[in-house]
C-alpha positions in Angstrom: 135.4 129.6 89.3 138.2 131.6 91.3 141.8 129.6 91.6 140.9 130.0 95.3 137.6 128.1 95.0 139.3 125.7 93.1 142.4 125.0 95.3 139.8 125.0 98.3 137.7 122.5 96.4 140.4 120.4 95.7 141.1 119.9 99.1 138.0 119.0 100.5 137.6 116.7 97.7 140.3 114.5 99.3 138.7 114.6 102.7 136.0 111.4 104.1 132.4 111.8 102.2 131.4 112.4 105.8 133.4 115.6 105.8 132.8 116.3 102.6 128.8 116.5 103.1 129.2 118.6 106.6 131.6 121.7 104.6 128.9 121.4 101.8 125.9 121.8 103.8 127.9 125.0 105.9 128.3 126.3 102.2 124.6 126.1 100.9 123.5 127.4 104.7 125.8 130.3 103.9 124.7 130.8 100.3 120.8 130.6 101.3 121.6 133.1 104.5 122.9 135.5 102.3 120.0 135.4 99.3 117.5 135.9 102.1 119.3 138.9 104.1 119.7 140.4 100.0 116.1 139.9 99.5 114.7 141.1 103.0 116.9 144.5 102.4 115.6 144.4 99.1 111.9 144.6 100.1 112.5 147.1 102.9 114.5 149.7 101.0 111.3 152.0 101.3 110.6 151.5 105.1 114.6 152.1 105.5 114.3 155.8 102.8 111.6 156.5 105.3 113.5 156.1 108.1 116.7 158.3 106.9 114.5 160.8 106.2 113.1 160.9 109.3 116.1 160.7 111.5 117.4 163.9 108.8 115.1 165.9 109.4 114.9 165.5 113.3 118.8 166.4 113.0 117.7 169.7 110.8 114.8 170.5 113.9 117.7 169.8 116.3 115.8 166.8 118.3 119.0 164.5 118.2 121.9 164.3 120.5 125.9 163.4 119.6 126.7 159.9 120.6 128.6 159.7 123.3 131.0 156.8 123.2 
């Protein structure tokens, strides 16, 4: 465990049980959001090669335009 993770568990250690259980529920959320965006990029990583290769080769045929901010 990291010194921050510590020093941040430390202090929510010393906050109400209430408080406790709300910042430990945002942290699963966040942990469970972030295992199913890695697995959802995971499984699409051919669709996505597809895609770049795609928008390459309409940039080779010269059937894109610069984006004009």
């Amino acid at each position: 465990m990291t010194t921050l993770l510590k020093k941040a568990f430390d202090k929510v250690s010393r906050l109400p049980q209430s408080e406790q259980e709300a910042i430990a529920a945002l942290i699963l959320d966040e942990i469970a959001s972030e295992q199913k965006w890695d697995d959802l990029f995971a499984k699409s990583q051919d669709k996505l090669s597809q895609l770049a290769d795609e928008a390459l080769e309409e940039f080779k045929k010269g059937k894109t335009k610069p984006l004009d901010l």
